[in-house]
C-alpha positions as MATLAB code, in Angstrom:
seq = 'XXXXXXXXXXXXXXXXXXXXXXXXXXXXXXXXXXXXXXXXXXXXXXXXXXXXXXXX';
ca = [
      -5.258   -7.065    5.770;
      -3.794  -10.053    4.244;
      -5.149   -9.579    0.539;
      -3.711   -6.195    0.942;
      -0.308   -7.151    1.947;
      -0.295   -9.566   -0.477;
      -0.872   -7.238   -3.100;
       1.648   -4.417   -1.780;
       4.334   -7.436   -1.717;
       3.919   -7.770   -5.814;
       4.827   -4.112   -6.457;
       7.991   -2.109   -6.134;
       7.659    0.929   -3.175;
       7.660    2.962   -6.004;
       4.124    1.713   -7.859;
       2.974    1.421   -4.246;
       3.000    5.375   -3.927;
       1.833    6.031   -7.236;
      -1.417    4.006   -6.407;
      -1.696    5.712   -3.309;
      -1.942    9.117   -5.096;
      -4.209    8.051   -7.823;
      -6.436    7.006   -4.938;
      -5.747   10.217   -3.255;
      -7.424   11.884   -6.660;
      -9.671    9.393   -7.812;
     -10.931    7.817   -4.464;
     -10.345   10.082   -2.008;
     -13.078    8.882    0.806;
     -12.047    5.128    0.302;
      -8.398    6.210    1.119;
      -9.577    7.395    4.144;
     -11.517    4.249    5.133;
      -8.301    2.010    4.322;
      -6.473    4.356    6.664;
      -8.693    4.096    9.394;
      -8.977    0.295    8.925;
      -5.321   -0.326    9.028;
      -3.352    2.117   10.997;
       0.134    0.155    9.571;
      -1.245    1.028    5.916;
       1.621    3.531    5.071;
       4.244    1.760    6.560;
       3.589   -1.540    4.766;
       4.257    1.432    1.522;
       8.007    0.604    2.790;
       9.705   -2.375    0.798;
      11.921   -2.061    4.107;
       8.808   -3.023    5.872;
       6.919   -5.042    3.668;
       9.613   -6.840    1.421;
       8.371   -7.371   -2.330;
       8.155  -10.784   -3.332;
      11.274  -12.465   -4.706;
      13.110   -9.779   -3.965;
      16.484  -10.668   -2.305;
];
């Protein structure tokens, strides 16, 4: 969960959503194991949630 966060936290909640939906299309059954492996997944999608780095 921690390599994901840390990855979420270098994007904008806008690329965040945008790689969720090429998932959605291009690795659909994955999606569904990352949702089922972290329950907090889309809410971490929320910069309100999960702050980008360096952003202030």
């Amino acid at each position: 969960m921690d390599a994901i966060k840390g990855i979420l936290k270098r994007w904008t909640g806008d690329l965040r959503w945008e790689v969720v939906l090429e998932l959605e299309a291009i690795a659909a059954n994955e999606l569904r194991n990352l949702e089922q492996s972290v329950p907090d997944f889309y809410q971490w999608l929320d910069e309100e949630v999960l702050p980008m780095e360096g952003a202030s």
